[in-house]
C-alpha positions as CSV (number, residue, x, y, z in Angstrom):
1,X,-106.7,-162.9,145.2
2,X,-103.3,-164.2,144.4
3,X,-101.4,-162.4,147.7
4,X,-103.9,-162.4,150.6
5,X,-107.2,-164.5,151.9
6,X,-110.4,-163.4,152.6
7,X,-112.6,-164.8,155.1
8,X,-110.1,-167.7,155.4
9,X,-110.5,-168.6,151.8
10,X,-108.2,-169.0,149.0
11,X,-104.4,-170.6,149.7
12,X,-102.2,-167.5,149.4
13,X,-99.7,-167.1,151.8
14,X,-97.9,-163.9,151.1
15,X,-100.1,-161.6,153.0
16,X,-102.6,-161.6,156.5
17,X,-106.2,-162.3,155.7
18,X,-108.1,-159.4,154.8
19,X,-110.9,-159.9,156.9
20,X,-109.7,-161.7,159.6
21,X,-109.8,-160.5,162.3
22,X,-110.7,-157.2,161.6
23,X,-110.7,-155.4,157.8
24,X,-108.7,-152.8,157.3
25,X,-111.2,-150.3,156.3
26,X,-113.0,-150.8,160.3
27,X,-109.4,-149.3,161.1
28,X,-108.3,-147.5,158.2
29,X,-109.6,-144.1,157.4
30,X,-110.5,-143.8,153.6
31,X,-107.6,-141.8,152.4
32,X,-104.9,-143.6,154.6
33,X,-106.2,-146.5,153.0
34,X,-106.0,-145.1,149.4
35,X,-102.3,-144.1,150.0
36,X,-101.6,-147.2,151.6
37,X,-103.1,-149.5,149.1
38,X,-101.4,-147.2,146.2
39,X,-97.9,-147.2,147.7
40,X,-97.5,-149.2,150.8
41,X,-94.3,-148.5,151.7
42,X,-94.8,-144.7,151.9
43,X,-96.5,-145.1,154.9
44,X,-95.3,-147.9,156.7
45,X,-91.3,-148.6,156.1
46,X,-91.3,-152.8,156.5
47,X,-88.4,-153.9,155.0
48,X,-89.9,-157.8,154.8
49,X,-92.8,-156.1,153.3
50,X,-93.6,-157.7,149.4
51,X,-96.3,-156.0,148.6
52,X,-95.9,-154.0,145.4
53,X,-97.3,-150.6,144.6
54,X,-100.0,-150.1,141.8
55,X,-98.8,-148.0,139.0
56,X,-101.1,-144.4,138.8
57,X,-102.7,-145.7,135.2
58,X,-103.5,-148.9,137.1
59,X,-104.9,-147.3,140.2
60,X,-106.9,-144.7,137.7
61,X,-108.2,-147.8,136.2
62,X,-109.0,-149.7,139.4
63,X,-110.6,-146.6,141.4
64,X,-112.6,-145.1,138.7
């Protein structure tokens, strides 16, 4: 994972841990969490925010 850690692990920086301390899908519901991971900024306007958007061939690709 090149933006965010899991469990602690791994030495990105961009992004909060994805585990810690609770994951997203414990809060989430499955199709806020679709459309979030699929365009982030739809949902939540945070200007700071770098996290991209997956193209639709690359979330075909990815949730198939």
């Amino acid at each position: 994972m090149v933006c965010h850690r899991l469990n602690g692990a791994g030495d990105a920086e961009l992004g909060p841990d994805l585990n810690i301390p609770h994951s997203p899908t414990e809060y989430f519901g499955g199709d806020f969490l679709r459309q979030y991971i699929r365009a982030p900024q739809s949902l939540r306007r945070w200007p700071q925010a770098r996290m991209p958007g997956f193209s639709e061939k690359v979330w075909r690709q990815w949730s198939s």
